[in-house]
Structures are given as C-alpha cells and as structure tokens.
N, C-alpha and C positions, 0 to 999 in steps of 0.2 A: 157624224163629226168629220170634216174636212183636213183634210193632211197639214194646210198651212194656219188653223184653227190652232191656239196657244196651249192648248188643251189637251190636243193630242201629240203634239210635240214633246210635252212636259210629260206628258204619261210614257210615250216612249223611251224619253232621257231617263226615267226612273226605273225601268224594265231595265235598260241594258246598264245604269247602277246599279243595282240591285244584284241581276241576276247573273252572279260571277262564279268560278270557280275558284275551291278553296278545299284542301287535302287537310281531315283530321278538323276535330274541333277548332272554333274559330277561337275562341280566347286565349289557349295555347299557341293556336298557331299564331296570332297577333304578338305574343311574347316572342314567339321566333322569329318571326319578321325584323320586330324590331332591336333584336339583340346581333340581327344578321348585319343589318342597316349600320349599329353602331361600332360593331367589329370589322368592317368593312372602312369606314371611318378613319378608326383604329391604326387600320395598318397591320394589324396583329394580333393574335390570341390574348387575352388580359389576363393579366397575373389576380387579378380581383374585379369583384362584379357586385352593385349592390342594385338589387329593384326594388320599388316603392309603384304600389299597383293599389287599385282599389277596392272596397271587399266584394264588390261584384265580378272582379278578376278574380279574386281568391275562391270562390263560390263555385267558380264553372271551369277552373283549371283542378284544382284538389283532386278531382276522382277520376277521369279519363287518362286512359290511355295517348301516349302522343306519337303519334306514326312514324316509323321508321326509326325507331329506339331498341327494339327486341322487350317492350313494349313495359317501359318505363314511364311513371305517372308522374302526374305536377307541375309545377315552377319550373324547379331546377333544372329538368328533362328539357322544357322548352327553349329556357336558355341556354344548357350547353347545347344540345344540338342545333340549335340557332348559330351560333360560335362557330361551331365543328366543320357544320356542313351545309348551313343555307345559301339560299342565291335570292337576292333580297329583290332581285326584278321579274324572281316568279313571282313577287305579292304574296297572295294566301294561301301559292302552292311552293312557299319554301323552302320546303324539306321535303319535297315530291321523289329526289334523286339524293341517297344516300348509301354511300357502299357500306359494304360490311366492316372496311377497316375504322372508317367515321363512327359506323354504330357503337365500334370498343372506345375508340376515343371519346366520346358522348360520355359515356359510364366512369370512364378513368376522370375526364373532369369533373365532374358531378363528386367521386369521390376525393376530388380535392379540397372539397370545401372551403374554397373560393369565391364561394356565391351567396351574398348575403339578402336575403329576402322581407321588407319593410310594410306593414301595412303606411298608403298614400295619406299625407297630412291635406286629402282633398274633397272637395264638397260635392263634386264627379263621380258618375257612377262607372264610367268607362273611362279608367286613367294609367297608364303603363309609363314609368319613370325610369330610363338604364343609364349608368354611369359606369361606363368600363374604365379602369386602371392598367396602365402598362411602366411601372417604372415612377416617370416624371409625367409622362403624358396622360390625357383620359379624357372623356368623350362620353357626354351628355345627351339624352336624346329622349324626347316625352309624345308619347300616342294617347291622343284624347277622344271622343267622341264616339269614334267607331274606329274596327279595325286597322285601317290603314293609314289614318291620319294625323301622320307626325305632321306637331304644332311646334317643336323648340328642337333646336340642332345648337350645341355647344361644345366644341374644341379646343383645350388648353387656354379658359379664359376668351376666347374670343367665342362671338352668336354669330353663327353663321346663317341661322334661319329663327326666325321668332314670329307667328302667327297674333303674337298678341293677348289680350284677355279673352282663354278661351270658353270659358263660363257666359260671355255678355255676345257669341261671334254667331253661338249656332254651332250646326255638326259638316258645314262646308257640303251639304248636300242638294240637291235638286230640291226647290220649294214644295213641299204634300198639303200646302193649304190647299189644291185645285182639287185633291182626291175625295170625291162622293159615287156614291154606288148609283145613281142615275147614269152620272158622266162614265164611269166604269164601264156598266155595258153596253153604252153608245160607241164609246172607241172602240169595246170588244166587236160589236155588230160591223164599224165603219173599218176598222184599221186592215191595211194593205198587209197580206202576210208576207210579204216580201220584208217587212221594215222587222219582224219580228220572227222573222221562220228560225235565223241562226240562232238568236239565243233561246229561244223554247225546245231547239231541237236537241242543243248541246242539253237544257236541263233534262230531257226527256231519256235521253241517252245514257248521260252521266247515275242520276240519279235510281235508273232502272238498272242500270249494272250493281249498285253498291246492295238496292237492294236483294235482286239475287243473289249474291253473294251472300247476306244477313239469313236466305233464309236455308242455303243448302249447308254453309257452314256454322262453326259454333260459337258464337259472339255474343258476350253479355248475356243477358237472362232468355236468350232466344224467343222472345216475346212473340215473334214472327209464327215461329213453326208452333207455339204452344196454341196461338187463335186457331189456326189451320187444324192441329190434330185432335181441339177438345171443342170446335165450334163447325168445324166441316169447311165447306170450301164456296159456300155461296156469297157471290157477290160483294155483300156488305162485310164479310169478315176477310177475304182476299186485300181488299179496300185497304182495311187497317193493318191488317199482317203485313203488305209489303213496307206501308211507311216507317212501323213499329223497324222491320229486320233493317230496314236503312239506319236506322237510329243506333239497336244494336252493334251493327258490323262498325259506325263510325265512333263510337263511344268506347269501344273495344281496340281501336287502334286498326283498321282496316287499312290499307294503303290504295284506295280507290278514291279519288275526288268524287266533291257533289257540289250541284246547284243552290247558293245561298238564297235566303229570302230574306231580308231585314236584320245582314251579318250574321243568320243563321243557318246551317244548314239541316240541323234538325226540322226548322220551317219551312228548308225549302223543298227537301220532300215532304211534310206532310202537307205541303201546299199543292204538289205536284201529284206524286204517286197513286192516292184516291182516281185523282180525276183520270189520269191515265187506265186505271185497269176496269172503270167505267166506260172509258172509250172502248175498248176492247170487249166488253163486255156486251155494249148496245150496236156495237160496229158501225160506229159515224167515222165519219172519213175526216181524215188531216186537218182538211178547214176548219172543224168544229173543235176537233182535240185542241187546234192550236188559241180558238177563241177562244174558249173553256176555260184556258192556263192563262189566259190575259186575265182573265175576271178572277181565277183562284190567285194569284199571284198580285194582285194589286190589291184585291178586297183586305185579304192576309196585310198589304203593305200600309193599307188606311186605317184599319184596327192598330197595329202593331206603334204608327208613327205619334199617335196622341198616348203612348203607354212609355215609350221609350226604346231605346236598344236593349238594356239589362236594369231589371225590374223584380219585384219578387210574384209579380203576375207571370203565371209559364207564358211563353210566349207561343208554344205549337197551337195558343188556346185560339190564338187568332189565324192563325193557318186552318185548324181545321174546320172553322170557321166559312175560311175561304174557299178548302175542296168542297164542300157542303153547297156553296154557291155555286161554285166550277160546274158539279155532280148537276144539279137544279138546270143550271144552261143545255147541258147535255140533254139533259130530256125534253129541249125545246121549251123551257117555259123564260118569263121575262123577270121583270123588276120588281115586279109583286111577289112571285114566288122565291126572287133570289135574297129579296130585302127581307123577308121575314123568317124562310134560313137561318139567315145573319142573326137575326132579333132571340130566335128562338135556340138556339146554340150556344150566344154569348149566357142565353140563362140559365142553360143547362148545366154547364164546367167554368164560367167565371168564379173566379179564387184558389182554383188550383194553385199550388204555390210552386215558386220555383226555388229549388233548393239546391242547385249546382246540375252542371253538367254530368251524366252518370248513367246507368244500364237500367233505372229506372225513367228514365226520357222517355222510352221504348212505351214503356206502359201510360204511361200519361197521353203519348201520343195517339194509342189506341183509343181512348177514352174520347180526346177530342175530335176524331175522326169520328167516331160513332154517335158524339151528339150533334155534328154538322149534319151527316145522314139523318139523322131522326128528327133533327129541326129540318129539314125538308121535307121529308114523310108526314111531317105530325101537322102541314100545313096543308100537303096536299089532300090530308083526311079529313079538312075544315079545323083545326086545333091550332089554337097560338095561346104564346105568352102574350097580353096585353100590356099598355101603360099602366102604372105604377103597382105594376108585379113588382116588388123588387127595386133590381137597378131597371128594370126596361120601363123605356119611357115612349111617349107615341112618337113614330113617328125612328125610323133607321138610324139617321145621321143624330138625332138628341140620343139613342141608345146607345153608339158608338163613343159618344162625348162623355155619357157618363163611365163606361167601361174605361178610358183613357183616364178620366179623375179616379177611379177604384185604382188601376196601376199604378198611375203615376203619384199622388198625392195619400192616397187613401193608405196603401200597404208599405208606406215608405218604414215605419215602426216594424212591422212585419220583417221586410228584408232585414233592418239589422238586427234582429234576433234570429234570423233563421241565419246570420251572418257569424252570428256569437256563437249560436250554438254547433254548430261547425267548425268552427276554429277552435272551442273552448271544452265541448263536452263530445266531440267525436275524434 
C-alpha cells in the first residue's frame, strides 16, 4: 500500500483517532470532562447541577472507581470532581492533576446534594446532558456519540454551538467503511514506521506501566496475579495476566493513563498488551512489534465499529480478537492464518455480555485473550470454525458483518435488561 493511496491515509488518521490517552475509565471520565467544559462556561462552581445521560453511561459509570477522588465511585464523583478540579483541555485526562485539597472539596460537594442525576429521554446509547445553575445563570452542554463530542453548547438562552440532529450526522469520526482485514495487513506490511512509531510507542509505554502496576499492587479482583500464581508463567497465561492487571489497576481507580482503543481503554490494552509480551517473548525486533499493533489495533477497530461504541456485547471481545491476530503476525504468518484467528475467536466468546464497567472486566478480558490465542493455535493445528457454525459465516468480512448485527441489533433487548437490572435489582 502506497502512502498517498486513500487507504492508508485513512487507516492512519484512524490510529492516531483512536489511539489517545485517557486517565481512569472513559465514561466517567467523559462525565468529567464535560462538567469541566460547562463549569468553565459557567464562570463558577454551580449551586445546582442536573445530568441526563444514557443507560449505557449509567452501566459503565455505577461501579468504578474514578481517579483522583480517594477513590469514590459513580456519577456524582465524576461531576464534582469535574467541577472542582478539571482542566477540560487535558480531554480525557481531566483530572490527571488533582491536589489533595480538591480531593476534600470533591466529597464536600458531592455531600451537598446539589447534583441531580436523570436517566436521558434519548434513543442514544452514548449521550451525557449537563445543565449547571448559578443563581440566574446556567449553561447547557450535551456529549453524544463518543467521548469527547460536544454536539450543543447553550448559555442563558442563547446556542452558542449546535451540531444539529445528532442521531441522522454519525459520530463525527474518520470513515471505517475502508477497514477489512486484507487491507489491514497490507498497511501493516506497507506502512512507514515513522508515521506510526509515536503513537504505538506512547501505547506500548503507557499501557505496560499500568499493567505492572495491576500486577505488583492490589486492585480489584487481582485477576492478574491469580492466572500467574494458579496457572504458572508460561506465555499464554503472562499474555492475559498482564491485560487482565491493566483492567484491574484501572477499574480500581489507578491514577496511571492508558492507551484507548474504540473510547476504550480496557480495549486498548487487551488490544496491545498480548501482543507486546509475545514480542518479548519470541524476540522480534521493534519493526515487527510495531506492525503487530497496527493489525491488533485496527482488527480490534473493524470488529468493534459495526457493533458500536457501547453495546451489551463486551467489547474487549473484539480486542482480543485483534491481539490473537497481532500474536498470529508475530509468528510470521499472513491473511490466511490472521483471518481465521478472527473467525475462530469471535466463535469462541461472542455473547459475553457487558454489564458495566467493574473488576470483573478483568476476567472477561482474560477469557477473550485466551480464545484469540486458541483461535490461532486451533488453526495452526488444521481446526476451524466453518460457515454456518453458528454466527460464522464463510468467508472473514460476512463473519465480522454478522457479529456487528449480534451487537448492534440482535442484544439491543439484552442491554436494556441487563440495564434494568442494574439499576433496579442491584
């Protein structure tokens, strides 16, 4: 693939979208952001605050930890410390720098009960509505689609910014119609590591510090250290132990950033981390590591973009997925053995559900790490899932198509029960 080929431009521009950093669960942090944004607004601390979010925010905020709180969970955590102490041109590392006198204030607002929290009257799965109060003043502000995407800015009756109907616009992101797993390892093979070394490197970096930290200290259900002490240290269980303790240490409220994948960063290391400690493992040199993470990191992005941002399909199912392909490139093999990886993976843990953000991510993510390995393995030993096993269908890209209809359309019932019963029976 050629540099000024549309193709590989586009795959680029979706890499360095994609792969950003972000402190602390993204849907909290997305709440902080955007209450930073409209406090900022503002002018001032608001005497009242009401959010209207959607039940896929309420799903993946509810049970973590949100960083730099002394490690207070939820909503309300993310909006006053949003308030208190964000800086809304870190992005999705808003709350990166928070002193200790911010942390008491966080908690003092929070027990003011000032903060009135609405399920969204919206047909969006990713929707965050803030309307701050000061007095006479107050200041409107709505994040749709993904993280960072304020669509409506409104100040004392006047719009200052309105994106429109954002239901009929798209999510404002680089096109994913060009992504197929041909073209994928052609750019992996063709692309200049120079156009890609900084952001792979920062993920390789970022995302390897959080997990060691997940696995020497003690965060969430330490998923990390239990594969290691009750399954040994070979390989394939290092593999999922590191991703797993990334999961942990950030579910847990870790104050360490990670590398997102598809506004996630549970995805973006299980997209990464595998393939990294298989590089280390087989000892291929940078060039290869860094090709590896092009293929784990977009495969992960073409699974993920026909299922949605937030889905009641987990989404690490398509990351690990993608390390399972990453892994496969590593060992020198092509399109054949990467695409049926893919095939035999999605049939392995398709329907895992995703039930919020929480210290059992950790284990889910080992699981999908472990069937992207064995959907390698099981090909390399002559063994596949065929067409119409199942949802596999012949043929990569029709299998892909039908996992994105299971996500998107098929579990849509799914989510709002596993929505109800979270709100209603937990």
């Amino acid at each position: 693939m050629e540099r000024n080929d549309i193709r590989y431009q586009t795959y680029l521009r979706i890499l360095k979208e994609e792969l950003i950093p972000a402190m602390g669960c993204t849907e909290p942090i997305a709440i902080a952001y955007g209450s930073a944004k409209a406090k900022e607004l503002l002018g001032t601390i608001p005497d009242r605050v009401v959010i209207e979010i959607s039940g896929n925010i309420i799903k993946n905020v509810k049970s973590v930890v949100v960083p730099n709180t002394n490690g207070l969970k939820g909503i309300e955590a993310a909006v006053s410390v949003g308030i208190i102490a964000g800086k809304s041109e870190k992005i999705l590392e808003v709350i990166s720098k928070v002193s200790e006198e911010e942390k008491k204030l966080t908690k003092k607002y929070i027990d003011r009960g000032c903060i009135q929290v609405k399920l969204a009257d919206s047909n969006l799965t990713f929707d965050i509505i803030i309307t701050m109060y000061d007095k006479e003043s107050y200041v409107k502000l709505r994040i749709a689609e993904y993280h960072v995407n304020i669509v409506y800015v409104e100040r004392n009756g006047e719009v200052i910014f309105d994106m429109g109907n954002v239901e009929h616009k798209g999510n404002g992101l680089t096109d994913r119609s060009l992504l197929n797993v041909k073209d994928i390892i052609d750019f992996a093979d063709s692309v200049l590591i120079e156009d890609v070394r900084e952001t792979l490197e920062r993920q390789i970096q970022y995302n390897s510090a959080i997990a060691r930290a997940g696995i020497e200290e003690n965060y969430g259900a330490n998923i990390g250290s239990v594969l290691l002490k009750t399954y040994g240290s070979d390989i394939k269980v290092r593999a999922k132990a590191m991703a797993a303790a990334g999961s942990d240490a950030r579910m847990s409220g870790c104050e360490l950033p990670v590398i997102i994948n598809s506004g996630s960063g549970n995805q973006g290391m299980t997209a990464s981390l595998p393939v990294i400690e298989y590089a280390k493992e087989l000892n291929v040199d940078e060039d290869k590591l860094y090709r590896a993470l092009v293929i784990s990191n977009l495969i992960t992005l073409h699974l993920k973009t026909s299922i949605g941002r937030l889905s009641a399909f987990c989404g690490v199912i398509c990351a690990g997925c993608g390390s399972g392909a990453g892994i496969a490139y590593l060992y020198g093999d092509g399109y054949d053995e990467i695409a049926h990886t893919v095939v035999n993976a999605v049939a392995i843990v398709s329907g895992i559900v995703c039930d919020g953000a929480k210290p059992s991510c950790a284990a889910k993510i080992a699981a999908a790490v472990d069937a992207g390995i064995m959907g390698y393995h099981m090909y390399k030993e002559g063994q596949e899932f065929k067409g119409g096993d199942g949802i596999v269908a012949k043929g990569v890209e029709n299998t892909i198509t039908n996992v994105g209809h299971l996500g998107k359309v098929g579990m849509k019932e799914t989510d709002k029960e596993i929505i109800n019963i979270m709100m209603n029976k937990c």
